[in-house]
C-alpha positions in Angstrom: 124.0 107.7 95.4 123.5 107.1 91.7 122.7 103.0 92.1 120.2 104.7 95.3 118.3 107.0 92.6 118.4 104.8 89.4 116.0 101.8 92.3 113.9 104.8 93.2 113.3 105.7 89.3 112.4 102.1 88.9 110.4 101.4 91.8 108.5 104.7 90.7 108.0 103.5 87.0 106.8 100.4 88.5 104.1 102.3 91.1 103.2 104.4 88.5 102.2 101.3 86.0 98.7 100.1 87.2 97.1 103.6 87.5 98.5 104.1 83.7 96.8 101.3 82.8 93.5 101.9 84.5 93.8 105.6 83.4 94.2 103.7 79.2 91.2 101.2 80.2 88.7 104.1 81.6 89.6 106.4 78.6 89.4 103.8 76.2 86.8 101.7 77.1 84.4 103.1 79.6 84.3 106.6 78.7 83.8 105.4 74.9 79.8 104.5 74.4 80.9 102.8 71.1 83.3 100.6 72.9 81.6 100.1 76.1 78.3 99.0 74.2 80.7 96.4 72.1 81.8 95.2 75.5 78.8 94.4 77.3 76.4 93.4 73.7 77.3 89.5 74.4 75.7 90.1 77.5 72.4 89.7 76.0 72.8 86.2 75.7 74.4 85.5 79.5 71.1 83.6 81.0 72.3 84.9 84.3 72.1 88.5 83.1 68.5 87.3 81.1 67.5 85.5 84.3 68.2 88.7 86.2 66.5 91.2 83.4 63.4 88.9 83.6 62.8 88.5 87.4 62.9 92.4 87.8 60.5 93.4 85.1 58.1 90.7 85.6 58.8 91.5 89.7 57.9 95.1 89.0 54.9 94.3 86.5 53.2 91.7 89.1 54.1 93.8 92.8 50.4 94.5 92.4 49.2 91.2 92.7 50.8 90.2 95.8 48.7 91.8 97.6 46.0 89.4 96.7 45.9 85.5 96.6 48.7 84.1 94.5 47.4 84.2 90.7 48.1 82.2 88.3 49.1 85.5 85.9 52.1 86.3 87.4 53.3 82.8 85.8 52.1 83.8 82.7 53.9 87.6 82.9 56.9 85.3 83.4 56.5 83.4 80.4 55.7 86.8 78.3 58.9 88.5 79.4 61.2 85.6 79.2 60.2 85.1 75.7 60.7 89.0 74.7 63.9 88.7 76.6 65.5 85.3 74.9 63.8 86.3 71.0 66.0 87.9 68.7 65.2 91.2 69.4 66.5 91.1 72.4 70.3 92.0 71.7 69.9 95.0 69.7 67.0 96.7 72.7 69.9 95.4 74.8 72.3 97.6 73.5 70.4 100.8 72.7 69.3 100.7 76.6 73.2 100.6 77.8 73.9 102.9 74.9 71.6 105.5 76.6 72.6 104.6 79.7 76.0 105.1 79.0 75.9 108.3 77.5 74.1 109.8 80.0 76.6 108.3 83.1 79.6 109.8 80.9 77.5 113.3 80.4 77.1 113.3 85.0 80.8 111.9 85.3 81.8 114.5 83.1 79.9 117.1 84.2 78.4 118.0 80.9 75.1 117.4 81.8 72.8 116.2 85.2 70.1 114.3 83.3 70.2 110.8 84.1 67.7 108.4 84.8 67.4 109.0 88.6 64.6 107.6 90.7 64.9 107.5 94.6 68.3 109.3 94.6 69.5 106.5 92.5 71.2 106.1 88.8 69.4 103.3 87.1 69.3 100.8 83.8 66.2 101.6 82.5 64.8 98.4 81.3 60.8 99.8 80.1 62.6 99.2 76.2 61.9 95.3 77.8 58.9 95.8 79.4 57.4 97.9 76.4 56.7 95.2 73.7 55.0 92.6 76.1 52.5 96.2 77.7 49.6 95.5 76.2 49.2 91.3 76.5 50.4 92.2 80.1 47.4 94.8 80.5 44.7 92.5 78.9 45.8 90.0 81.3 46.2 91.4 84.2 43.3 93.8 84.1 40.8 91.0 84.7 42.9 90.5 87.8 43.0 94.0 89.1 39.5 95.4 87.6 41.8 98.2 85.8 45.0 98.7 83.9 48.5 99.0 84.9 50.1 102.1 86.3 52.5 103.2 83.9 55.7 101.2 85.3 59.3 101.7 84.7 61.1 98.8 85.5 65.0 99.3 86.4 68.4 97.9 87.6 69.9 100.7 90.1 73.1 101.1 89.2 74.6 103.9 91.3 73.3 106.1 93.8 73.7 109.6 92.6 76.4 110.4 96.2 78.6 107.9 94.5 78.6 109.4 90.9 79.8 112.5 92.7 82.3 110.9 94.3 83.4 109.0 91.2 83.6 112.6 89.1 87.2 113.8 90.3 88.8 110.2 90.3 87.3 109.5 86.4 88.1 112.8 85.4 91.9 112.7 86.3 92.1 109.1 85.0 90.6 110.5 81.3 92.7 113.6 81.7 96.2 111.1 82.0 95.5 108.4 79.8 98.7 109.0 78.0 100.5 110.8 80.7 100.6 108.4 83.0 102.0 105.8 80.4 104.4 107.8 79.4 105.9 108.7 82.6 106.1 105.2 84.1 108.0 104.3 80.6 110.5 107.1 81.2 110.9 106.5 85.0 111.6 103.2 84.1 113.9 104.1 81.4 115.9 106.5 83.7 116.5 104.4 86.1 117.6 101.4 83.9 120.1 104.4 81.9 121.4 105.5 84.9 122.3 102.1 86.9 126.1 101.2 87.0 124.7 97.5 86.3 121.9 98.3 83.7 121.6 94.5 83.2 120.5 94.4 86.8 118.4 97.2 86.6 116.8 96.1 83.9 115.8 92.5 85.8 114.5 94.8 88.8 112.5 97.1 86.6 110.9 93.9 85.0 109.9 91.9 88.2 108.8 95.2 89.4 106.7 95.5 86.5 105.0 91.8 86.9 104.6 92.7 90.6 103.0 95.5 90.3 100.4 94.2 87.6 100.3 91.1 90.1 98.9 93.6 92.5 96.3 95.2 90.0 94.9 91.6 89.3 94.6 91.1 93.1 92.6 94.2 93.7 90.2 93.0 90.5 89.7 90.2 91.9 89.1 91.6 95.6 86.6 94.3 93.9 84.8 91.2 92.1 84.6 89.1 94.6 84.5 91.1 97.9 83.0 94.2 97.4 80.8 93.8 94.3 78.8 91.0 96.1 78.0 93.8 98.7 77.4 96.8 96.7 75.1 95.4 94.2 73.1 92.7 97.0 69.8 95.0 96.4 70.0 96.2 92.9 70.4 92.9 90.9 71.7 89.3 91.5 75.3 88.4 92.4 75.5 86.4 89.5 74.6 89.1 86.7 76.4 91.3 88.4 79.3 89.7 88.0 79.1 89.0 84.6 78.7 92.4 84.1 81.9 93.5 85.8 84.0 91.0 84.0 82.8 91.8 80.9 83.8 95.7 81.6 86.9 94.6 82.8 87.8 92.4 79.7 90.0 95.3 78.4 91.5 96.1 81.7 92.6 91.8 82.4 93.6 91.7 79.2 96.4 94.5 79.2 97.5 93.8 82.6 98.2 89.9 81.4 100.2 91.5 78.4 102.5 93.6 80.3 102.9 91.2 83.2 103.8 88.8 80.4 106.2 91.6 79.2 107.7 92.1 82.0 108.7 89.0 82.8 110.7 88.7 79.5 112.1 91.6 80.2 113.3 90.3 83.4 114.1 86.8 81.8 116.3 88.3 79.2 117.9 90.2 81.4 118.8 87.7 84.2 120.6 85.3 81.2 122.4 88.5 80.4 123.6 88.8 83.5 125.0 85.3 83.9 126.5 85.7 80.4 128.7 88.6 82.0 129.5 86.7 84.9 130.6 84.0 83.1 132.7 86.0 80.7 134.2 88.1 83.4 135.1 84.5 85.9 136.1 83.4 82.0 138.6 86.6 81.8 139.5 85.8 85.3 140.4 82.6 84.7 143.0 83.1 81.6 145.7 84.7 83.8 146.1 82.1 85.8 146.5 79.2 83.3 148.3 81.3 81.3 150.9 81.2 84.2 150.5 77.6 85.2 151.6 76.8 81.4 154.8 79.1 81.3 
């Protein structure tokens, strides 16, 4: 009975792990604008993420002329935005546009405030910042094409549609609500169990492989997320390839702690499997004696 609820301690420690550590990573790094701005800033020089900034802003800028002949202008819109978004302005419009962003997502996922950026039922990256400092050449060019200016245009990355935000609310604010609970109640299930084993040694090996496994099982679900389901959920708001680079750089935090505990676990289990063979070895040692002990009288 006691070796029966010292494994289920373990096993629980071990289940309870990965939503600890996503609980940690969505406290710590997405619900902070400071740190979630830090995280995607390199971004800004990613040419898939430029590439994909550029195409949607001159996209959105030129939609009027496809309904005419192709023009020569929408090359030259092109060339405007790509050079506001590769100078060296770029990075810091890039990071007051996700700072923004970000604090309005936290303020609907938090339910402090509704006002976010929503067009067509839709949460979106509000890239006019980009589109802003090229207006006016854009206008003089373009003008002679379409015998008038621009509409006013807000070009945009849709991020989430507003159904899934709500969706998202109770999950994110549970995770925020644990961050430390969570952590701490793995650590002491694990500890438990381990105390209260007859073999600790052995507990000890199970509760690290358990560990690894189970942070084995987080990366697998990253990776099925990143390369499964993002492909599908983002195929009409931006390119596969930005999209991407996006979620790994989010996810830096996330990889980073489950490679540390994984790596902790499995020296955990290490030091405890040579423990165990240094017992056996003593005990078959222990053994032993008696019997040569008799063989020499």
């Amino acid at each position: 009975m006691r070796a029966a609820f010292s494994a289920i301690l373990v096993v629980l420690g071990c289940v309870f792990a990965p939503p600890a550590l996503v609980g940690f990573w969505a406290a710590a790094g997405i619900a902070d604008t400071g740190r979630y701005v830090e995280d995607v800033a390199p971004l800004a020089y990613n040419p898939d993420v430029q590439d994909a900034i550029v195409d949607r802003v001159t996209g959105v800028i030129t939609r009027p002329l496809r309904r005419r002949a192709p023009s020569p202008a929408e090359d030259l819109v092109h060339t405007l935005v790509q050079a506001a978004v590769r100078g060296k302005e770029f990075p810091a419009v890039w990071e007051d546009i996700n700072r923004v962003t970000h604090r309005r997502l936290i303020a609907i996922l938090s339910g402090e405030d509704g006002r976010v950026p929503v067009r067509d039922d839709t949460v979106s990256l509000d890239l006019s910042p980009v589109y802003h400092p090229v207006k006016d050449q854009v206008n003089s060019l373009l003008q002679r094409e379409l015998g008038g200016p621009l509409p006013d245009l807000h070009p945009a990355f849709e991020l989430f549609s507003s159904a899934d935000l709500v969706k998202a609310q109770t999950a994110y604010t549970w995770l925020t609500r644990l961050k430390w609970v969570l952590p701490i109640l793995s650590l002491a299930l694990l500890t438990a169990g381990v105390l209260l084993a007859r073999d600790r040694q052995r507990a000890l090996l199970g509760a690290g492989l358990g560990l690894a496994a189970s942070m084995f099982l987080l990366a697998a679900a990253l990776a099925v997320i990143r390369d499964v389901y993002l492909p599908d959920y983002v195929e009409n708001a931006m390119p596969e390839a930005a999209a991407t680079a996006v979620f790994d750089a989010l996810t830096g935090f996330l990889r980073a702690g489950l490679r540390v505990i994984f790596a902790a676990g499995l020296v955990v289990a290490g030091a405890a499997f040579l423990a165990c063979r240094r017992k056996r070895a003593s005990r078959d040692h222990q053994s032993a004696a008696p019997v040569n002990d008799v063989s020499a009288g």
